[in-house]
C-alpha positions in Angstrom: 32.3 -6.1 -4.0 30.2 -6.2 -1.3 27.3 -4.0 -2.3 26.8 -7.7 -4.5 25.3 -8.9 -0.8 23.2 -6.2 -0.1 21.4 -5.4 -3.2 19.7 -8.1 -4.4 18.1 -8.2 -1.0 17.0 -4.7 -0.4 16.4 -3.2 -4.1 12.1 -5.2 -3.9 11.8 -4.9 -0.5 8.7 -2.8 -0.9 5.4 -3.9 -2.2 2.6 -2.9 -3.6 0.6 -0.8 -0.5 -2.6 0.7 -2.0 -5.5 -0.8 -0.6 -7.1 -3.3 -3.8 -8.5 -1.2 -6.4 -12.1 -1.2 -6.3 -14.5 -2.6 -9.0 -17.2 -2.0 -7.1 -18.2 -1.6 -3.1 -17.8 0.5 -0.5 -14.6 2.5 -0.7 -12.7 2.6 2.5 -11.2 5.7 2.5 -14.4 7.2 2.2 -15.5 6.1 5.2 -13.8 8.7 7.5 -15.2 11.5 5.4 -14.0 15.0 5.3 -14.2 18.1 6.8 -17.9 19.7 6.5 -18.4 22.1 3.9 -18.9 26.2 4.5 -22.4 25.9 3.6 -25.6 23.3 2.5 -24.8 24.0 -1.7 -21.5 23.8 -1.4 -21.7 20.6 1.0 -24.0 19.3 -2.1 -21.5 19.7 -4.6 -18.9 18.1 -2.8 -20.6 14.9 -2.5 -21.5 14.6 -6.2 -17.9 15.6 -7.1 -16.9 12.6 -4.6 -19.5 10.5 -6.2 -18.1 11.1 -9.7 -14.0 10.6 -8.8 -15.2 7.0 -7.0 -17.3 5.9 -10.6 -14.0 7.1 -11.9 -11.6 5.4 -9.9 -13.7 2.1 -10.2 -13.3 2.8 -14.0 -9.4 2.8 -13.6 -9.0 6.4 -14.7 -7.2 8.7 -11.9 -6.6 10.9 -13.8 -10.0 12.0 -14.2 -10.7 11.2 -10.9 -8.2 13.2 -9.6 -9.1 16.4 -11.5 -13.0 16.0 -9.6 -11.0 15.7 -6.2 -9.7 18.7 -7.2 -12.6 20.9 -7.8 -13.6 19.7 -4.3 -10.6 21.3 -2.9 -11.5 24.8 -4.2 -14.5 24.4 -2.0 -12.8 23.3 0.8 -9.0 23.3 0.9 -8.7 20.8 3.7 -11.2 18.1 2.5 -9.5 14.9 4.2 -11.1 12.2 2.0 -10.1 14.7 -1.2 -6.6 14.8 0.1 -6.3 11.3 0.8 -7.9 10.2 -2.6 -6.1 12.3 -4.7 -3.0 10.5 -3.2 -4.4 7.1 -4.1 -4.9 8.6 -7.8 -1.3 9.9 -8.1 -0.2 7.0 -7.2 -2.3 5.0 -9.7 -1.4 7.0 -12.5 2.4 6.8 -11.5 1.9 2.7 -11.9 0.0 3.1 -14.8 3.0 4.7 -16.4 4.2 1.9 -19.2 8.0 0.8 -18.1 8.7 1.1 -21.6 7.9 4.8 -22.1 10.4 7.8 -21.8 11.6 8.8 -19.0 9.3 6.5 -17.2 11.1 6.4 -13.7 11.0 9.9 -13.5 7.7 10.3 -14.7 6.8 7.5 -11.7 8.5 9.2 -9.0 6.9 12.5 -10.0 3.7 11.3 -9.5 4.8 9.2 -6.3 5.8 12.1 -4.9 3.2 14.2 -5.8 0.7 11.3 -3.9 3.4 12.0 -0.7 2.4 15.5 -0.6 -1.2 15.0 -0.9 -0.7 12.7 2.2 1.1 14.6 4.3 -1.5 17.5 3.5 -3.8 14.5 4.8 -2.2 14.6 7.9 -2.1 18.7 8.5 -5.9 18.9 7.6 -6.7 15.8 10.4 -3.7 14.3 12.4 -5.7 12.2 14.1 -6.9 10.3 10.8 -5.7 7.2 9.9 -5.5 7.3 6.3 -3.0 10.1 6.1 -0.3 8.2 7.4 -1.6 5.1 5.4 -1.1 7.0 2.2 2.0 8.0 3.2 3.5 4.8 3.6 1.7 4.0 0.8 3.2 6.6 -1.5 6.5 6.6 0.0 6.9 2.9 -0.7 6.5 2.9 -4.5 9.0 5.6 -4.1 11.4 3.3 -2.6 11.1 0.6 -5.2 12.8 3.1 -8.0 15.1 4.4 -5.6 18.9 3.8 -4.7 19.6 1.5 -1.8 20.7 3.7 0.6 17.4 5.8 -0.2 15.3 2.4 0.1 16.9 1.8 3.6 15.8 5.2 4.9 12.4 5.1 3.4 11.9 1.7 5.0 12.3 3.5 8.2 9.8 6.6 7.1 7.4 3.4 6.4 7.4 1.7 9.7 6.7 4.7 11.1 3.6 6.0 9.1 1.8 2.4 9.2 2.5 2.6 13.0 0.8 6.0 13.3 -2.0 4.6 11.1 -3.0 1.5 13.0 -2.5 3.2 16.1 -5.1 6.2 14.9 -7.4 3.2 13.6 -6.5 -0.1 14.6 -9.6 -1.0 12.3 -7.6 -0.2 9.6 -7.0 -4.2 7.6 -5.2 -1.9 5.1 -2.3 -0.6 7.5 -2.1 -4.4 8.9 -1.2 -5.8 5.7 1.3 -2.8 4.9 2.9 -3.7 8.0 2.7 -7.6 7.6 4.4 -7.6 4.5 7.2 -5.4 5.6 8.0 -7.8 8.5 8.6 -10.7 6.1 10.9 -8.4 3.6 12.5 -6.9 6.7 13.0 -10.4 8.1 14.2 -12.2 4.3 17.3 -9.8 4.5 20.5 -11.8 5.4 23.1 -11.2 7.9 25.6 -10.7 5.4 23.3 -7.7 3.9 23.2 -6.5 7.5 26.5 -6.6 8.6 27.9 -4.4 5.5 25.1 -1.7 5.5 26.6 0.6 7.7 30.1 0.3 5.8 28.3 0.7 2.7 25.5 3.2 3.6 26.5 4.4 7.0 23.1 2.6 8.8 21.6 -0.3 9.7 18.8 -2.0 7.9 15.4 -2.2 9.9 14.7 -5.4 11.2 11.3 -7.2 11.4 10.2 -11.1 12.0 8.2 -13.7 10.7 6.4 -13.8 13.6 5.1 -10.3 13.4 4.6 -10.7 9.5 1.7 -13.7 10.2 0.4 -11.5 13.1 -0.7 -8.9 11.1 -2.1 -10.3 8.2 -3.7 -12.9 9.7 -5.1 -9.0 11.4 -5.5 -8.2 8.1 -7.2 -10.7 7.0 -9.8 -11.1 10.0 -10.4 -7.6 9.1 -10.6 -8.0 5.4 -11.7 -11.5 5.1 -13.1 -10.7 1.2 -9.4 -9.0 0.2 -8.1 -12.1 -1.8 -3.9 -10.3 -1.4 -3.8 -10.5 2.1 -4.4 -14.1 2.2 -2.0 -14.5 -0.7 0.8 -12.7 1.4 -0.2 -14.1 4.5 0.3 -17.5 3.0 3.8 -16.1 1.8 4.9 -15.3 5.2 3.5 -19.1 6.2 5.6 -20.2 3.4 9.0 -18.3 4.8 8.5 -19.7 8.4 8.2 -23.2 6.6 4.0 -23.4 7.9 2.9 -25.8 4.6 0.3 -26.7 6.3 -0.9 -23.2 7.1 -0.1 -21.9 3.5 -1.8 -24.3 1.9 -5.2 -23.9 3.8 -5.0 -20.1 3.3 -3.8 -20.3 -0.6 -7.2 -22.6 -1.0 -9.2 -20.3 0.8 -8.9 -17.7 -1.7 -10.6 -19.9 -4.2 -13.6 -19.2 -2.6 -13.7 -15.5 -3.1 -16.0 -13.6 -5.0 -13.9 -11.4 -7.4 -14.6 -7.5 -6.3 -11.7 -6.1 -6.8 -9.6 -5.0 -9.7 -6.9 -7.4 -9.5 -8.5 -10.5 -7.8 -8.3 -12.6 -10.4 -4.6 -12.2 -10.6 -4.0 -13.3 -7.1 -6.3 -16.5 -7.7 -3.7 -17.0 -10.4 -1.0 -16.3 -8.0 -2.5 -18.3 -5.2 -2.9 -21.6 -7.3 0.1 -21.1 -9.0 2.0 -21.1 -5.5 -0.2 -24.0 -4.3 1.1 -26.2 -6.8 4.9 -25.6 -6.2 4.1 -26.4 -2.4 1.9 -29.4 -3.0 4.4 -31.8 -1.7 5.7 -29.9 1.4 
């Protein structure tokens, strides 16, 4: 009876951690670059190939993308920004799989953990980059959303720990920030009742995180990212849990303002008006 307490807190504690898909811009993972090329022709072809799976990517078709990233690879096995884009793919073709279709959660957590490997491959070709570890937590957290609690409560863990490595390697990194913003707030929404049966019904504790921490960070986030309409949405969130109306508001009506450059922008305009309305009168 009490796994009743625990569940409906823990099952969505992860979010959606990729980085906005981009329409058009700078990509940020291509900033770091990879490692250099054996010689001047092959060096060529590896930056058309990375120009081709971005036009892809902004054209919301990974899977394309992903088969340029990996002609790049057999010219040079430990290409970082190859690594770490083909992990952004697999994970976008993983969400792009329709709910509705067979087998769909396998299907997703194939490609989830197909992005994971990628990452950590990330990591081995450059330890010392930051957007290994990001894809990692990343990856591992749309994992964690089809997974069994007792697997979500563990992967939580694995999370913390990736984002840490990631802002500590580039504490530049807006994306990381609002990875780890958000999982402050979900980590802090979990009640005491959830946390006192988890080791009785799992055998460990759930992580703990604060409201505090939450704003922190994506107000890092969003000083960062000031154009990245989400992280103002779930900054405002986390204003909204510590009871900040004030504070939510003015960051809900800030987004209005934004010019729409990414893929899902005009979604969280929806979102942010949507919540600005319910809180109108706090």
């Amino acid at each position: 009876m009490y796994k009743r307490f625990l569940l409906p807190y823990v099952l969505f504690l992860i979010p959606s951690l990729l980085p906005p898909r981009m329409a058009n811009g700078a990509d940020p993972v291509s900033a770091e670059g990879g490692k250099a090329a054996c010689c001047s022709s092959a060096a060529a072809d590896i930056a058309q190939l990375h120009k081709s799976a971005d036009r892809l990517h902004a054209q919301f078709k990974p899977k394309e993308a992903a088969g340029e990233l990996q002609k790049i690879l057999l010219l040079d096995e430990q290409n970082l920004e190859a690594l770490a884009k083909l992990s952004r793919a697999h994970i976008d073709i993983g969400d792009m799989i329709p709910e509705s279709s067979p087998d769909a959660q396998e299907r997703k957590i194939k490609e989830y953990r197909i992005a994971e490997d990628y990452a950590r491959k990330a990591i081995r070709a450059n330890p010392n980059s930051t957007w290994g570890y990001f894809y990692v937590a990343a990856s591992l957290g749309s994992i964690a959303i089809l997974s069994p609690v007792n697997k979500q409560i563990d992967i939580a863990t694995d999370i913390r720990g990736a984002v840490e490595k990631a802002i500590a390697l580039d504490s530049q990194n807006g994306f990381a920030y609002h990875i780890y913003g958000v999982w402050h707030r979900k980590m802090a929404e979990i009640g005491k009742t959830s946390r006192m049966f988890a080791p009785v019904l799992y055998g460990r504790s759930i992580p703990t995180g604060s409201l505090e921490k939450s704003i922190e960070y994506l107000r890092k986030a969003v000083a960062l990212n000031p154009k990245v309409s989400v992280s103002r949405l779930e900054l405002a969130r986390s204003y909204i849990a510590a009871e900040n109306w004030t504070l939510a508001r003015n960051s809900l009506i800030s987004i209005r303002e934004l010019p729409n450059q990414f893929s899902d922008d005009a979604k969280h305009k929806q979102k942010a008006e949507q919540l600005l309305e319910e809180i109108k009168e706090r």
